[in-house]
N, C-alpha and C positions, 0 to 999 in steps of 0.2 A: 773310190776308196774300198779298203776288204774291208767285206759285211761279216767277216768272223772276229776280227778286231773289234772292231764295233761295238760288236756285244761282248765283249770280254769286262771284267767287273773292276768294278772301282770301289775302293770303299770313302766313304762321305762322312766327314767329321762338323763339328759345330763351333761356333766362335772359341767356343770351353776346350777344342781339342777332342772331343765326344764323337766317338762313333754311334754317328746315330743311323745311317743307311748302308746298302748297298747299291749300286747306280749299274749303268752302260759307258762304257766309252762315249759312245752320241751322247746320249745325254749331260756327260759330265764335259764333256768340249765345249755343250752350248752352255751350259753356268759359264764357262771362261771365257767364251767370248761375248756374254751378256753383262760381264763384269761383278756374277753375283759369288763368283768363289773362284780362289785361285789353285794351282799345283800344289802338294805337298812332300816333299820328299821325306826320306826316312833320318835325316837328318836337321829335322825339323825346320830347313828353309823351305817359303813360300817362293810361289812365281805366277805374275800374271798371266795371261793368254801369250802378250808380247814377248816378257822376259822367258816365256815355256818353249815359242817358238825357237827364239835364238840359243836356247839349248839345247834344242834338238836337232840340230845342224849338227850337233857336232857325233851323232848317230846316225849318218846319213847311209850309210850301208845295214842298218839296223833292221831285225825281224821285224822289230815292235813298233815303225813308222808306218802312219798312215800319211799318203800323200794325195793330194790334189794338182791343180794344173796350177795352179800358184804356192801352194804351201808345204813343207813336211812336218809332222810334229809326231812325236813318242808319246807314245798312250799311257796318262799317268796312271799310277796304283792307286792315287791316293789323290783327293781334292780336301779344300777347307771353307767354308763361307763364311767370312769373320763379320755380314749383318746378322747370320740365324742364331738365335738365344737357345730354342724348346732344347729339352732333355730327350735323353732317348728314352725310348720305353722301354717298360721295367721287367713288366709282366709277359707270362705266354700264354696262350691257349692249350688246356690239356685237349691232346688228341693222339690217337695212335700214331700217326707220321710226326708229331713235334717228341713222343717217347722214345721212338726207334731213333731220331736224329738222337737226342739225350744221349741213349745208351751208346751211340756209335754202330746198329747193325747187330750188336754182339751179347751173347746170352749174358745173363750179368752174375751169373754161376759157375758155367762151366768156362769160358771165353770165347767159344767157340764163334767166327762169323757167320752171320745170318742172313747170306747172299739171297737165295730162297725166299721169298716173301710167305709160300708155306711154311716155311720152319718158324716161325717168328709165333710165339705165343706170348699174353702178357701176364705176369704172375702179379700175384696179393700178396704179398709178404705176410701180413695179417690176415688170412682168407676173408672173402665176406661173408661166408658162412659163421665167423668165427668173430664178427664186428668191424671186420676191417675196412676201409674205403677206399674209394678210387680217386687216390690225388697225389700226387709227385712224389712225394715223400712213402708212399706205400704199394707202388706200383713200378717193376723194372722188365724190361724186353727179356724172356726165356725162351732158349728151346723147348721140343715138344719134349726131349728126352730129357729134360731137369722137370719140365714143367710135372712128366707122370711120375717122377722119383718125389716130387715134392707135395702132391697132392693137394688134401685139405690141412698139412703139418705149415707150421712154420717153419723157416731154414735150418734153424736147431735141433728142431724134432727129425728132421729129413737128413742130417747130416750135410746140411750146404750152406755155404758160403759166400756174402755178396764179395762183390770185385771191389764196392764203392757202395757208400751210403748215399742211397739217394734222394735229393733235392731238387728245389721248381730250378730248372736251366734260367739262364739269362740270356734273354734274346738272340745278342751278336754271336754268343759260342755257337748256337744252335745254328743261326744263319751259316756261320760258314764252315759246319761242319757238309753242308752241300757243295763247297766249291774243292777246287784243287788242292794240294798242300802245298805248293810252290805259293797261291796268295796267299796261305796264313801265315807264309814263313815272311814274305813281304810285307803285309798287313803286322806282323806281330809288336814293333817296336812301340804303333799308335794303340792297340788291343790291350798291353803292358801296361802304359802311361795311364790308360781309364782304369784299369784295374779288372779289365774282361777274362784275361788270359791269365789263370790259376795256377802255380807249379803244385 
C-alpha cells in the first residue's frame, strides 16, 4: 500500500453529523472494517467497508486507490460513526501556534503574510501596560513593523486598523487551517452543516 496515502487526512463526524476529529487514512479504514463507522460522501450518502469497496471499482485507474493483493478501495474524505454520541470540543488552548493558526500567518493590520517565524510579533490591542490581557479577544499576530508603529497606543491612537475583530477560534477552523485547501474545499459541505465554516 502508499505509506503517503495513508496518512492523508480524513475528517471524523459523530452520529449528530459533528465534526469532531481529524483521522489517517489507516486509521479510518480500520473503523470500516471493524464496523465502527462508515464512508461519508459529500452528498450525504453512507457506505459500509463492503458497499465502499464496490465503489471503488469503479475508480480503478484512480490516484487516490490504495490497493492490496486482494483489494482496491478510494481513500474516503470523510467517515461517520453512527454508535459515538460525545460532542466535539468547544474550547482551545491559548498559545502562540493556536494564535498564529487564528490569525492565518498574517499581521492583523497591515495583511502582510508572516512566512518568517521572526517577523511574527503578538500585539495588545489594549497594552498591558495600560490593563489589558492576554486572551483572544485582546490579542492578534503583528508584524514587527505594525507592532513598532503601534507601541504602548491602542489601534486608534496608532492610526491602525484590525482586519477582524478578534475571538477564541473554534477548534475544527483552527485544525484545518493546517491542512491543504483542496480538503477544506472537500470537507466544506459537513463544516457548513455544523456551523464551523463562517461566511
Amino acid at each position: 500500500m502508499k505509506k503517503s496515502l495513508l496518512n492523508e487526512k480524513v475528517l471524523v463526524l459523530n452520529k449528530y453529523y459533528q465534526a469532531i476529529q481529524i483521522t489517517t487514512v489507516q486509521k479510518a479504514i480500520c473503523h470500516l472494517v471493524k464496523g465502527t463507522a462508515k464512508v461519508i460522501t459529500s452528498d450525504w450518502t453512507t457506505h459500509t467497508f463492503e458497499e465502499w469497496i464496490k465503489v471503488s471499482k469503479f475508480y480503478e485507474n484512480g490516484a487516490q486507490l490504495i490497493k492490496s493483493p486482494s483489494i482496491s478501495i478510494l481513500i474516503p474524505e470523510a467517515i461517520y460513526l453512527p454508535f459515538y454520541e460525545r460532542l466535539p470540543k468547544t474550547e482551545v488552548i491559548f498559545s502562540r501556534q493556536n494564535l498564529f493558526l487564528r490569525d492565518g500567518f498574517t499581521c492583523q493590520y497591515c495583511g502582510k503574510f508572516l512566512k518568517n517565524p521572526k517577523d511574527r510579533t503578538i500585539d495588545h490591542i489594549i497594552p498591558k501596560s495600560r490593563g489589558g490581557k492576554t486572551v483572544w479577544t485582546n490579542v492578534v499576530l503583528c508584524c514587527k513593523k505594525c507592532n513598532l508603529k503601534k507601541g504602548n497606543k491602542t489601534p486608534e491612537e496608532a492610526g491602525l486598523k484590525l482586519l477582524k475583530t478578534p475571538k477564541p477560534p473554534k477548534w475544527q477552523s483552527l485544525i484545518l487551517e493546517e491542512f491543504p485547501k483542496h480538503k477544506k474545499e472537500v470537507w466544506k459541505v459537513f463544516l457548513d452543516f455544523a456551523g464551523i465554516i463562517e461566511d
